[in-house]
TIPA-754871 format. One record per residue (C-alpha): residue number from 1; x, y, z. Coordinates in Angstrom, 2 decimals, m for minus. Each point is the difference from the previous one (the first is absolute). Layout:
<pts>
@n->NUM | c1->X | c2->Y | c3->Z $
...
</pts>
This chain:
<pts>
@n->1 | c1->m35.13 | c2->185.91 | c3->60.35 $
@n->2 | c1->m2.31 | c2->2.76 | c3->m0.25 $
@n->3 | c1->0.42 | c2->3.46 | c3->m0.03 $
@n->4 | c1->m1.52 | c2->1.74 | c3->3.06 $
@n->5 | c1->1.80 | c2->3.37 | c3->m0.61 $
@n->6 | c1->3.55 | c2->1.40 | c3->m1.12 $
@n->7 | c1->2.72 | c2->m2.77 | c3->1.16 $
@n->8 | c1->m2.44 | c2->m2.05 | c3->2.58 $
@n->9 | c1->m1.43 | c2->m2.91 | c3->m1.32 $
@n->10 | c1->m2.76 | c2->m2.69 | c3->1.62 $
@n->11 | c1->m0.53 | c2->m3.63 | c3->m0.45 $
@n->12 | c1->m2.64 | c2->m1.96 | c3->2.58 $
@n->13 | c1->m0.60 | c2->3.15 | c3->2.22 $
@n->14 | c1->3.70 | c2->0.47 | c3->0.45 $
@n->15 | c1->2.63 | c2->2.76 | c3->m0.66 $
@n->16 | c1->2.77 | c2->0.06 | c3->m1.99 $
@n->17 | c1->2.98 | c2->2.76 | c3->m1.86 $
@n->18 | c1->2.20 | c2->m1.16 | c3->m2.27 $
@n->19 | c1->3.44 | c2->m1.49 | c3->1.38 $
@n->20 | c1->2.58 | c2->2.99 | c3->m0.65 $
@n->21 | c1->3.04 | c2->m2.77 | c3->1.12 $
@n->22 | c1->m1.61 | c2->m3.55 | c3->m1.22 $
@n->23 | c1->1.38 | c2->m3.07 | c3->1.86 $
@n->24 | c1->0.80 | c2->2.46 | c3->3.18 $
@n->25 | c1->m2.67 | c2->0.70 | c3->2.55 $
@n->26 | c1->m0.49 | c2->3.04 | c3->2.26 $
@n->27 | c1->m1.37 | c2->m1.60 | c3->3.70 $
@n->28 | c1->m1.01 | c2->m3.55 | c3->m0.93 $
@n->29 | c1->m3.38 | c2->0.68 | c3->m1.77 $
@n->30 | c1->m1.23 | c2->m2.32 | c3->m2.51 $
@n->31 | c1->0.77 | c2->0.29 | c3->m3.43 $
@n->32 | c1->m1.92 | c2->m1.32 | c3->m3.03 $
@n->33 | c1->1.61 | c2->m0.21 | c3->m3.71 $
@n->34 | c1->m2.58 | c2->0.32 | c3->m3.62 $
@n->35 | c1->1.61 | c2->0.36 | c3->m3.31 $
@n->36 | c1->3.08 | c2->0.60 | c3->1.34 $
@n->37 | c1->m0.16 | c2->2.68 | c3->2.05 $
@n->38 | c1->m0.20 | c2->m0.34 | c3->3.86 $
@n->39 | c1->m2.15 | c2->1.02 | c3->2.24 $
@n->40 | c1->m0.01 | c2->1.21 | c3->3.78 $
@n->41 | c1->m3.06 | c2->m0.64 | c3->2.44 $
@n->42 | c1->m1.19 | c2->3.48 | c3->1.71 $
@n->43 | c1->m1.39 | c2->m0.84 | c3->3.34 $
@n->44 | c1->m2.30 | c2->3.02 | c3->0.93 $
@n->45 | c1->0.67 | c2->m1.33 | c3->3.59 $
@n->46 | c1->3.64 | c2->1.20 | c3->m0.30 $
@n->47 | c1->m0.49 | c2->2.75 | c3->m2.08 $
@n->48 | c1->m2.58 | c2->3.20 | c3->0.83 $
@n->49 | c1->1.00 | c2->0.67 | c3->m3.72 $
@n->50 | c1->m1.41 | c2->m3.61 | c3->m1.32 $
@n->51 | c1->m2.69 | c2->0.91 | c3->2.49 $
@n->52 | c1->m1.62 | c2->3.02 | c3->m1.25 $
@n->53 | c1->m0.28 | c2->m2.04 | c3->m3.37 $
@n->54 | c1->m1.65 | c2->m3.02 | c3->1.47 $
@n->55 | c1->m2.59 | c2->2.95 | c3->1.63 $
@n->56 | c1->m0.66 | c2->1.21 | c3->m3.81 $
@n->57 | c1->2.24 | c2->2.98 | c3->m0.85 $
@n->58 | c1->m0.03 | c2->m0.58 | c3->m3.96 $
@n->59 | c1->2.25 | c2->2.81 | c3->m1.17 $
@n->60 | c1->3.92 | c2->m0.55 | c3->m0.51 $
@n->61 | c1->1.82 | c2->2.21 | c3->2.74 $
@n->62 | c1->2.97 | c2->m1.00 | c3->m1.12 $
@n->63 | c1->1.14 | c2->m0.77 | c3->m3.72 $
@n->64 | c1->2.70 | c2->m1.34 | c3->m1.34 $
@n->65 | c1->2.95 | c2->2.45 | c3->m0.99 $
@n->66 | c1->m1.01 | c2->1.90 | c3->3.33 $
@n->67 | c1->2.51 | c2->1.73 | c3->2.60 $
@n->68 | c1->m1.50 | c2->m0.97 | c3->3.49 $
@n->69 | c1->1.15 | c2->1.30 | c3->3.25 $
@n->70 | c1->m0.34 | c2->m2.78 | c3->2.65 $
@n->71 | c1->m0.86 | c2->0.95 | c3->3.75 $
@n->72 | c1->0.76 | c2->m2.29 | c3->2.16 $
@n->73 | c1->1.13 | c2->m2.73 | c3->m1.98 $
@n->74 | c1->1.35 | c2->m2.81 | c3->3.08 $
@n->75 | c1->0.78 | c2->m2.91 | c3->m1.39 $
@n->76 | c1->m1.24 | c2->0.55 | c3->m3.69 $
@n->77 | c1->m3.20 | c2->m2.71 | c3->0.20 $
@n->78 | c1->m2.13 | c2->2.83 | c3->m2.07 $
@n->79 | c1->2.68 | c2->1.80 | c3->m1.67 $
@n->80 | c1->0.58 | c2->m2.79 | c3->m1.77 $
@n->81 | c1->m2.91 | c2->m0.21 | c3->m1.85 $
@n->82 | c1->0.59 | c2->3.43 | c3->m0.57 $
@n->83 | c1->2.71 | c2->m0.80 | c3->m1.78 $
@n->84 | c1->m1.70 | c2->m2.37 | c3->m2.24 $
@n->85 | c1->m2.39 | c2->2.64 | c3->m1.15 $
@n->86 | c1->2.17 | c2->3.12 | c3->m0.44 $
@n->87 | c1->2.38 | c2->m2.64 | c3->m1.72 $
@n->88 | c1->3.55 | c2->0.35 | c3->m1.58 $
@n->89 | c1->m0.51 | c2->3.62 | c3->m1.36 $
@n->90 | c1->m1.50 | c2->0.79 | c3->3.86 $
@n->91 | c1->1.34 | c2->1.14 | c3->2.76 $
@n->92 | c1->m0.81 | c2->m1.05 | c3->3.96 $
@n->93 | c1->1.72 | c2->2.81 | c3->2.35 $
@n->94 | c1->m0.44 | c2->m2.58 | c3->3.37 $
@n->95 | c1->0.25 | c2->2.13 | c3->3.42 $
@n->96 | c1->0.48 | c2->m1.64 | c3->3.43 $
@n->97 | c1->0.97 | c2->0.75 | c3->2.94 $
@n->98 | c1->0.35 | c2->m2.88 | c3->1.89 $
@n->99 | c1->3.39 | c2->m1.66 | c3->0.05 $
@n->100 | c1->m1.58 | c2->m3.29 | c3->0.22 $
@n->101 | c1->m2.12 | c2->m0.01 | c3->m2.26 $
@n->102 | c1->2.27 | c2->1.43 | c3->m2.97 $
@n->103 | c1->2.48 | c2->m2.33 | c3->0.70 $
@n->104 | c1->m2.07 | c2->m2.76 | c3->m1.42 $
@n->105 | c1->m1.70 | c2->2.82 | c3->m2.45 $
@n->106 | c1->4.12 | c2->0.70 | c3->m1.68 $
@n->107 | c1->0.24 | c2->m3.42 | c3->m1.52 $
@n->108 | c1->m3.45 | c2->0.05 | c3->m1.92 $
@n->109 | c1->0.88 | c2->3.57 | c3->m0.87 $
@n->110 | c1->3.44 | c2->m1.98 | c3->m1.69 $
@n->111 | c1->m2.07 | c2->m2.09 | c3->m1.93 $
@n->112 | c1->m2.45 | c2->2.57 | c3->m1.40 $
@n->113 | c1->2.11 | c2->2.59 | c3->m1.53 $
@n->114 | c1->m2.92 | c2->2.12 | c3->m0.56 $
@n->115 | c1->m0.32 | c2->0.38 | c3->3.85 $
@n->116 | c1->2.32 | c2->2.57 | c3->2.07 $
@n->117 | c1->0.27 | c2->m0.42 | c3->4.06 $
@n->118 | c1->0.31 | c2->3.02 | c3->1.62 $
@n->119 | c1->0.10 | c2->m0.29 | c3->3.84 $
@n->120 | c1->m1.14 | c2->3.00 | c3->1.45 $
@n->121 | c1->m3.07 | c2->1.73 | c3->2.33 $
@n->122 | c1->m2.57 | c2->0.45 | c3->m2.43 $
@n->123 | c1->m1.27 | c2->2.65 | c3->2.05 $
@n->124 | c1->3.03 | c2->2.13 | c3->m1.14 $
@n->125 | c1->0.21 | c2->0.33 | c3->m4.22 $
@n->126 | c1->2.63 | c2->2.16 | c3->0.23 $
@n->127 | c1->2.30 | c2->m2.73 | c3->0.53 $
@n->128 | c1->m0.67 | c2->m2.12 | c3->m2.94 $
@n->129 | c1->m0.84 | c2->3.00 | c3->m2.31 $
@n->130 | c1->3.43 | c2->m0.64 | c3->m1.94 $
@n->131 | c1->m1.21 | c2->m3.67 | c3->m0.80 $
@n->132 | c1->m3.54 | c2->0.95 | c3->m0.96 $
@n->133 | c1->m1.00 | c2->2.04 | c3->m3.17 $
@n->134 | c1->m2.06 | c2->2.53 | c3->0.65 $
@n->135 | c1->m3.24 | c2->m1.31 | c3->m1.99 $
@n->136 | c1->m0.29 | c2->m3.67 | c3->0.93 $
@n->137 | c1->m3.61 | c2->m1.22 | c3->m1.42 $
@n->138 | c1->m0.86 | c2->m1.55 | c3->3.24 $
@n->139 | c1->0.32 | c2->0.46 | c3->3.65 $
@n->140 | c1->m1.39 | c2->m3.34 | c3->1.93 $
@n->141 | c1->0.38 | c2->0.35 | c3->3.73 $
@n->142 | c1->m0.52 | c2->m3.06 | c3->2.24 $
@n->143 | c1->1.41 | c2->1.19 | c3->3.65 $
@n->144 | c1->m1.37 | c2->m0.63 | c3->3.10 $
@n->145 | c1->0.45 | c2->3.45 | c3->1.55 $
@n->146 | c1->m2.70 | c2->2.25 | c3->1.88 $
@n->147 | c1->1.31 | c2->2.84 | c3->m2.40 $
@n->148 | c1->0.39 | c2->m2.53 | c3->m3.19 $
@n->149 | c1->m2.40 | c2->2.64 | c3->m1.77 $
@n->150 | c1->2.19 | c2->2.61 | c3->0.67 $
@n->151 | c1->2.84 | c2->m1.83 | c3->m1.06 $
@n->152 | c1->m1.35 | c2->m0.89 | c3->m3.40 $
@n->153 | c1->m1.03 | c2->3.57 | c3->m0.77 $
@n->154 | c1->3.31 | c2->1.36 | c3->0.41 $
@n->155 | c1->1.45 | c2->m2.93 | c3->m2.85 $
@n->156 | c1->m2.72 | c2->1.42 | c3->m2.16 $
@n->157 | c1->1.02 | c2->3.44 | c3->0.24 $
@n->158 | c1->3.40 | c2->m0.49 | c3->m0.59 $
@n->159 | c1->m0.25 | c2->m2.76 | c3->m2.25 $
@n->160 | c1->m3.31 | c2->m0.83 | c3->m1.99 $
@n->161 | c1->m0.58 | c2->0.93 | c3->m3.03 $
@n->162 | c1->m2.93 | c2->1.78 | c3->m1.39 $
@n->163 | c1->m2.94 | c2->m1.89 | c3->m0.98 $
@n->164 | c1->1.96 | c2->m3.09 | c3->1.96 $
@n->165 | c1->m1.52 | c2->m2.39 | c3->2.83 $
@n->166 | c1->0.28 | c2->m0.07 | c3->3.75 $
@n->167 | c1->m1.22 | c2->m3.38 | c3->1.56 $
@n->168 | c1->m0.22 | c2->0.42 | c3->3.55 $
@n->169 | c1->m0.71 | c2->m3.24 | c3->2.19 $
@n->170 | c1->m1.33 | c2->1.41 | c3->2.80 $
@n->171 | c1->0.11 | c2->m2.46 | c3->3.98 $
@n->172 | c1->m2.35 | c2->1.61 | c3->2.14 $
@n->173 | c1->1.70 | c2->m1.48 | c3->2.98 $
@n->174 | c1->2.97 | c2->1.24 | c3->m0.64 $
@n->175 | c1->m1.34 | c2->3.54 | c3->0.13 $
@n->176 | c1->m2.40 | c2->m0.68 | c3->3.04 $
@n->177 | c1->m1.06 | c2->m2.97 | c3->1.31 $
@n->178 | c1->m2.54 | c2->1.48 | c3->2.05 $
@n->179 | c1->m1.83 | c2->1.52 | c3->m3.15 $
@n->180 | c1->m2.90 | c2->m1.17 | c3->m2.43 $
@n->181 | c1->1.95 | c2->m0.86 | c3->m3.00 $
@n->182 | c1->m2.45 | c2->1.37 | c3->m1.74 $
@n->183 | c1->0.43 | c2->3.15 | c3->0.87 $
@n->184 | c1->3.87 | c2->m0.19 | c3->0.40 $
@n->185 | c1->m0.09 | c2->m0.89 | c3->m4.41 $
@n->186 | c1->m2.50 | c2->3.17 | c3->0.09 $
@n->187 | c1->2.19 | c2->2.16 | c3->1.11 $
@n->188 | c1->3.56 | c2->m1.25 | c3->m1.42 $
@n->189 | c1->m2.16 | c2->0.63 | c3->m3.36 $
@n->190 | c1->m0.70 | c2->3.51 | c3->0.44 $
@n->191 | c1->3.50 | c2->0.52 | c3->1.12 $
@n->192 | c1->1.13 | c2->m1.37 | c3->m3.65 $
@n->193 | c1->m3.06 | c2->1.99 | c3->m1.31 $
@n->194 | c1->1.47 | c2->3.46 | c3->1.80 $
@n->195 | c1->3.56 | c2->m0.82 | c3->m1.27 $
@n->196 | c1->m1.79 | c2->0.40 | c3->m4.16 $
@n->197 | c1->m0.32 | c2->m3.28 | c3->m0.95 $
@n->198 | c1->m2.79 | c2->m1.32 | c3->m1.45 $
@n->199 | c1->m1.19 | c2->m2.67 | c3->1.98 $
@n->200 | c1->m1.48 | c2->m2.36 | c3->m2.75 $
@n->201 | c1->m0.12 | c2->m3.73 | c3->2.18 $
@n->202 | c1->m1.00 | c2->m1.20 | c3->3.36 $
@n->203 | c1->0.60 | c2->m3.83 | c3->0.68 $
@n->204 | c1->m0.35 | c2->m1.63 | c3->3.72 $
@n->205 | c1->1.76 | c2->m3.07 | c3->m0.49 $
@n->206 | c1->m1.54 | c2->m2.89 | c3->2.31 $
@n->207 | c1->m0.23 | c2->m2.45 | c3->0.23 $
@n->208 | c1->3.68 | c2->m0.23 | c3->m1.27 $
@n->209 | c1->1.68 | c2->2.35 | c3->2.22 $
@n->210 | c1->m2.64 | c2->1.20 | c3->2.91 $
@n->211 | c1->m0.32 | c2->3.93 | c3->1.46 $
@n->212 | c1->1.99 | c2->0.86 | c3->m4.14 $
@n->213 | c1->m1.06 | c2->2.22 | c3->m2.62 $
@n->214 | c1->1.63 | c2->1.43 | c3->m3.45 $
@n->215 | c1->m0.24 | c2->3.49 | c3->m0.83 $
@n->216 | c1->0.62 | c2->0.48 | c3->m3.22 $
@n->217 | c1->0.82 | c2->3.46 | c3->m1.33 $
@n->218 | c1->1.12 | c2->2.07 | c3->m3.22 $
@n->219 | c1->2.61 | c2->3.01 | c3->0.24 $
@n->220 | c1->m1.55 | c2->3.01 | c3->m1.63 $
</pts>
């Protein structure tokens, strides 16, 4: 396996973290072992995460040891992987709001001990303040809301850290699907840029996942 940046790893053009729970898998995926340590396929069709790597983002967003605060989580497919990179001495604070959906995300979260469901509107932190420390190292929001910007702002504010990342996964047809995404990722970036965040990444993410792009933005 080769090292393609902090806990993601590539072998023939494919994605991989380090197994967290070897022998147990998290939705089927394909696992691969070398020297004794196993292996999990990350298909960038399944995750905008795996994505934005497969488009050529090179530096780690998230590092192992890392507290990450998880927006819109549903089943766990990405936060998963997560969880491989961030590791034992991590932490993966997984929000959902969707009863279905964290019904199948509680059992993964009982494997992973370094994952904690919380099943509430992500759109209101004050709920899930008491479960989140107040300087997590990364906020990664993946909801498919015309105010998901919004949203993910008010996590940073009350919860990011200094210095830390916000990875925004932006679906332009969720916001409008009338609009130019284009100009719908313009905008939700100057909204991030307006909050104080230093906006250091743009990413569309096709042909993976089509009308998608990552923002990806520092807390000063």
């Amino acid at each position: 396996m080769k090292k393609v940046i902090e806990g993601v790893y590539a072998e023939k053009n494919r994605l991989y973290t380090l197994n967290l729970t070897p022998g147990k898998k998290a939705y089927g995926e394909r696992t691969v072992r070398e020297e004794g340590r196993e292996y999990r396929e990350w298909n960038p069709r399944r995750s905008k995460l795996a994505a934005l790597l497969k488009k050529g983002w090179n530096k780690s967003l998230i590092k192992p040891g890392d507290v990450v605060l998880y927006l819109g989580a549903a089943q766990g497919t990405t936060p998963s992987h997560v969880s491989d990179i961030v590791g034992p001495e991590g932490l993966v604070i997984c929000v959902e709001f969707s009863a279905k959906a964290f019904e199948k995300l509680l059992p993964l979260c009982e494997d992973r001990q370094n994952m904690v469901p919380v099943f509430a509107d992500a759109g209101k932190p004050e709920e899930y303040e008491d479960i989140v420390p107040g300087n997590v190292d990364v906020v990664y929001e993946d909801i498919a809301q015309p105010n998901q910007t919004e949203i993910g702002l008010k996590n940073v504010e009350r919860f990011l850290k200094r210095g830390g990342l916000f990875v925004l996964m932006i679906k332009a047809r969720s916001i409008d699907v009338t609009r130019d995404p284009e100009k719908i990722f313009s905008e939700e970036q100057k909204k991030v840029q307006k909050a104080g965040l230093k906006v250091i990444g743009v990413k569309r993410l096709g042909p993976f996942e089509k009308d998608h792009a990552a923002i990806i933005a520092e807390k000063q």
